[in-house]
C-alpha positions as CSV (number, residue, x, y, z in Angstrom):
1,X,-4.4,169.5,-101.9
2,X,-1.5,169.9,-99.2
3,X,2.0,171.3,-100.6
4,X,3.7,167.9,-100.3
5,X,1.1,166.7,-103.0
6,X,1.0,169.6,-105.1
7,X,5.0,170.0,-105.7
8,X,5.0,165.9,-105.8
9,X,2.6,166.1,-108.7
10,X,4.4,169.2,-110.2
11,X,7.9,167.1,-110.0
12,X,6.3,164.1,-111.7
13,X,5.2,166.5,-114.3
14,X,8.5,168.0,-115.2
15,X,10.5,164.4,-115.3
16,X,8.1,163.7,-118.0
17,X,8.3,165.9,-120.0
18,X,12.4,166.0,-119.4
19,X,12.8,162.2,-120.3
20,X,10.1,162.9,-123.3
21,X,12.7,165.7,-124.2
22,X,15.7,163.6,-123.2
23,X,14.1,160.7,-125.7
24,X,13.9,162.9,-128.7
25,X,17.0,164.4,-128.5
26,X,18.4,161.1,-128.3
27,X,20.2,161.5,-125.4
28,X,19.8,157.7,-124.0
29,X,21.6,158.8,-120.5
30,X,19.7,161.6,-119.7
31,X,16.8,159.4,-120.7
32,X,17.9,156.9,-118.6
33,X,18.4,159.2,-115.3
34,X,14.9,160.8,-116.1
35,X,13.8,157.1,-116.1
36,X,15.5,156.4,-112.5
37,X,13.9,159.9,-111.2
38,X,10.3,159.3,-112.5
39,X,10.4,155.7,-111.0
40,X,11.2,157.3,-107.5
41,X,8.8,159.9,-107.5
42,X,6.4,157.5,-108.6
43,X,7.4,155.3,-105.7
44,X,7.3,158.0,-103.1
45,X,3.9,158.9,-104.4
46,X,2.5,155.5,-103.8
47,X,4.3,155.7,-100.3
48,X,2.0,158.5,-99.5
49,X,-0.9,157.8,-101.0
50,X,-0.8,160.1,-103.7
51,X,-2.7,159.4,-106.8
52,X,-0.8,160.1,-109.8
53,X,-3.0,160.8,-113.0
54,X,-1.6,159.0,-116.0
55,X,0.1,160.6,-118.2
56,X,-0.7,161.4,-121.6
């Protein structure tokens, strides 16, 4: 796995579990700008070709 990939993966990883955080807190806007981040990464991801494992 290249570096590109691995600090992708490792960013997708910590928006989760931010917006999970951000959810139970209650905090709906920081939810909502985890949201927006998570969507993007996810979106670059698939740009590249890199497989994201669902979460859990």
């Amino acid at each position: 796995m290249d570096a590109f990939t691995a600090g992708l993966l490792q960013r997708i990883q910590s928006t989760e579990s931010d917006l999970h955080r951000a959810r139970e807190s209650g905090d709906d806007f920081l939810a909502e700008v985890e949201q927006a981040e998570l969507e993007d990464l996810h979106r670059l991801a698939a740009e590249h070709g890199v497989e994201v494992p669902a979460s859990a």
